[in-house]
C-alpha positions in Angstrom: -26.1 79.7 71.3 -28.3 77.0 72.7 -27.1 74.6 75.7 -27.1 71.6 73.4 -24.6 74.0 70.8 -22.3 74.2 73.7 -22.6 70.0 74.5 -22.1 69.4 71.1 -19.2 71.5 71.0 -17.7 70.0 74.4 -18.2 67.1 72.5 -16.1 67.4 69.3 -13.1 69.2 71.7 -13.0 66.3 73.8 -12.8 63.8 71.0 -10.3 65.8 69.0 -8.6 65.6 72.1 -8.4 62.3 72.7 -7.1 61.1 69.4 -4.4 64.0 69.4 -3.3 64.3 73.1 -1.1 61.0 73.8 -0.6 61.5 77.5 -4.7 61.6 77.8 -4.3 58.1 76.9 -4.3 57.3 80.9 -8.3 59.1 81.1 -11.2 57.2 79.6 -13.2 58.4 76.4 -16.3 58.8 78.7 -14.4 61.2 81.5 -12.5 62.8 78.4 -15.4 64.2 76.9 -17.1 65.0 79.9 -14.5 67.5 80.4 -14.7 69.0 77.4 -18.5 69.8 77.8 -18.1 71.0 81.3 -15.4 73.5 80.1 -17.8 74.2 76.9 -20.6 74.9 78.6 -18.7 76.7 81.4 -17.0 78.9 78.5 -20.4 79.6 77.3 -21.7 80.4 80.6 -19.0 83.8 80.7 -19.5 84.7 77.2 -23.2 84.9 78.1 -22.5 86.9 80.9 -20.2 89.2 79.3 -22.6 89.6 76.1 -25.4 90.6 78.4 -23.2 93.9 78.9 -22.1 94.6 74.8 -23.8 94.7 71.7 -21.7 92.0 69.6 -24.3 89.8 67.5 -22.2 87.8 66.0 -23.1 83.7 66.2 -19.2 82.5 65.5 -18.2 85.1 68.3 -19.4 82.6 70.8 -17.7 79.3 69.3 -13.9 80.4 70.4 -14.9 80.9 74.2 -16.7 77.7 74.5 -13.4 76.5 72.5 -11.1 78.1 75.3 -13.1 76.9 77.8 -12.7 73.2 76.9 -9.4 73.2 76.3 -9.0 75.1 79.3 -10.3 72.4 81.5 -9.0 69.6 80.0 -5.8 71.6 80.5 -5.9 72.2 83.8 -6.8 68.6 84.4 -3.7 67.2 82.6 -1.8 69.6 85.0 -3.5 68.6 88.1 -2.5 64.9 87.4 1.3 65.2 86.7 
């Protein structure tokens, strides 16, 4: 997957987690989504590495780490606020 595939993606994450997450309410939109795409493209980042080492082709493969790795940081963020 292209770079802008993974923004796009960080994108949608950290919209769908705005409207569903009530305790993000304190975090703007703007630093929100910004997570999101730095997790995304992060995510992205590993699964490139470790695809460089196996022989899985699949395009939909990619979607569920750059999925982790958006949630993951927006995650960790919540926890490092509390």
């Amino acid at each position: 997957m292209e770079v802008s595939a993974w923004i796009l993606v960080g994108v949608i994450v950290g919209t769908l987690a705005k409207l569903i997450l009530k305790d993000f309410s304190q975090v703007s939109w703007r630093d929100t989504i910004l997570l999101a795409v730095t997790g995304a493209i992060g995510g992205g980042l590993i699964n490139y590495i470790i695809s460089l080492n196996t022989e899985i082709t699949s395009e939909i493969y990619p979607v569920g780490s750059l999925i982790s790795g958006a949630v993951g940081v927006l995650l960790l963020y919540q926890i490092s606020v509390k």
